[in-house]
ZAMI-288926 format. One record per residue (C-alpha): residue number from 1; x, y, z. Coordinates in steps of 0.25 Angstrom, whole numbers, plus 2048, in hexadecimal, padded with zeros to 3 digits. Layout:
<rs>
<r><n>NUM</n><c1>X</c1><c2>Y</c2><c3>Z</c3></r>
...
</rs>
This chain:
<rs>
<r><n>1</n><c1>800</c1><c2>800</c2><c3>800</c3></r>
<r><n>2</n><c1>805</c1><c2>80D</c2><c3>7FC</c3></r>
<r><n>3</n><c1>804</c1><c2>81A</c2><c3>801</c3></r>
<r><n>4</n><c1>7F9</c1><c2>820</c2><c3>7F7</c3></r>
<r><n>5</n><c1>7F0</c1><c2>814</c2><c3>7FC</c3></r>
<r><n>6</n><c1>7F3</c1><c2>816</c2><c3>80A</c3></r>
<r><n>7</n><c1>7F0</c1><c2>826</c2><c3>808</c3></r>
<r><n>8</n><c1>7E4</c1><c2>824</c2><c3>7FF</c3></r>
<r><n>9</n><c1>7DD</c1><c2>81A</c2><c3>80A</c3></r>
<r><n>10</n><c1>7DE</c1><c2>825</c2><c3>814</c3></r>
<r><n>11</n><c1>7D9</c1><c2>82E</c2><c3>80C</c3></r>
<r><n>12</n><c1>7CE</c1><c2>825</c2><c3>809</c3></r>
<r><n>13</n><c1>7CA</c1><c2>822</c2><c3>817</c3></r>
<r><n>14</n><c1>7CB</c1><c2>831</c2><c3>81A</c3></r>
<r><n>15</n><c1>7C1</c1><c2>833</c2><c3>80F</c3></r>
<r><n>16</n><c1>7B8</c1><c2>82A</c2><c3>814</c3></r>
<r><n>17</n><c1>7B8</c1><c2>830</c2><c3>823</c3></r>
<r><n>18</n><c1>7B7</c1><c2>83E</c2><c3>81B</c3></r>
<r><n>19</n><c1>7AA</c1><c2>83A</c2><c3>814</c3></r>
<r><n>20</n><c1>7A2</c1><c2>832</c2><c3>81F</c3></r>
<r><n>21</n><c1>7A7</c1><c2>83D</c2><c3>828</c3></r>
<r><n>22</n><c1>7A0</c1><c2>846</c2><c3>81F</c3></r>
<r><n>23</n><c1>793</c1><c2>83D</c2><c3>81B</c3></r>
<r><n>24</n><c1>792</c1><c2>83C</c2><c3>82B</c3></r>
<r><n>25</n><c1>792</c1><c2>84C</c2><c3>830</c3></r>
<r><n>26</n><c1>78A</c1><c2>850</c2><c3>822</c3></r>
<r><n>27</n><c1>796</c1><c2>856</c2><c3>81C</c3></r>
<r><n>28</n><c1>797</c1><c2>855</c2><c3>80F</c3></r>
<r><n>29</n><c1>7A5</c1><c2>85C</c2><c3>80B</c3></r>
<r><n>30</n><c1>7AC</c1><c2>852</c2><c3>814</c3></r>
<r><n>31</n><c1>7A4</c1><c2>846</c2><c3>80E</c3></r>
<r><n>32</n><c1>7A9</c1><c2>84A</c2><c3>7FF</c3></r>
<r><n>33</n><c1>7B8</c1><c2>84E</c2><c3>804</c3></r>
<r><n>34</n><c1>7B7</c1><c2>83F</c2><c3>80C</c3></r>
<r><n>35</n><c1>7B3</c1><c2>83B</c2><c3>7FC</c3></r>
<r><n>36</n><c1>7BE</c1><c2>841</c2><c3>7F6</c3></r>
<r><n>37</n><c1>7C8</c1><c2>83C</c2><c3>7FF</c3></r>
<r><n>38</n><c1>7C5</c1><c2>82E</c2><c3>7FE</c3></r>
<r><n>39</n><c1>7C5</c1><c2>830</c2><c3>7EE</c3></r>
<r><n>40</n><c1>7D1</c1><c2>834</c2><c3>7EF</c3></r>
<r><n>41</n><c1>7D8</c1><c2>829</c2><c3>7F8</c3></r>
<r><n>42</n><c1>7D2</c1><c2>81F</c2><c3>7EF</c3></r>
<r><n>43</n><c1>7DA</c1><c2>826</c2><c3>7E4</c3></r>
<r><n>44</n><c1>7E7</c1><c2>827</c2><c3>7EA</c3></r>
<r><n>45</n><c1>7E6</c1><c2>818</c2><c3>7F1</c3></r>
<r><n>46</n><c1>7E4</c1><c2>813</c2><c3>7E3</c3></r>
<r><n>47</n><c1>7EF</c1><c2>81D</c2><c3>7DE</c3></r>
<r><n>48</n><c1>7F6</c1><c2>816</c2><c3>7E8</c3></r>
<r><n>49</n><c1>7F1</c1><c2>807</c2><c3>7E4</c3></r>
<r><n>50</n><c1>7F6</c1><c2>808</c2><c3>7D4</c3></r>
<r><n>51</n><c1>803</c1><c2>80F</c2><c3>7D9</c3></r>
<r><n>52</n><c1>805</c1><c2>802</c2><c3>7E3</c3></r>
<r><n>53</n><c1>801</c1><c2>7F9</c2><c3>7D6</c3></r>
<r><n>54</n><c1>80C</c1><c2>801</c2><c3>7CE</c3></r>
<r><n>55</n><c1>816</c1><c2>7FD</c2><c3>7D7</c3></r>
<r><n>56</n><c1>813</c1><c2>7EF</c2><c3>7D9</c3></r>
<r><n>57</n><c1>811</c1><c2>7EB</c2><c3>7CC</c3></r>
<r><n>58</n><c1>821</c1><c2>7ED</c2><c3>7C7</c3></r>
</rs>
């Protein structure tokens, strides 16, 4: 496992905690920005999966 995996988890479980946090108190703002940051640690995790299948391949 690699670091972008590792970082793009966290920012994936930040997310989630960002958007139910939001759904919960009614706050809409938060629930969208919890969105967007567990979009983008599913990007970078698999960023980080095809450069770990680049470098095991050779």
């Amino acid at each position: 496992m690699n670091e972008d995996q590792v970082k793009g988890q966290i920012k994936q479980v930040k997310g989630q905690v960002k958007e139910a946090t939001g759904k919960l108190i009614g706050n809409k703002t938060l629930e969208n920005k919890g969105k967007v940051q567990d979009i983008t640690g599913k990007i970078q995790e698999r960023y980080g999966d095809l450069k770990d299948d680049l470098t095991t391949s050779d």
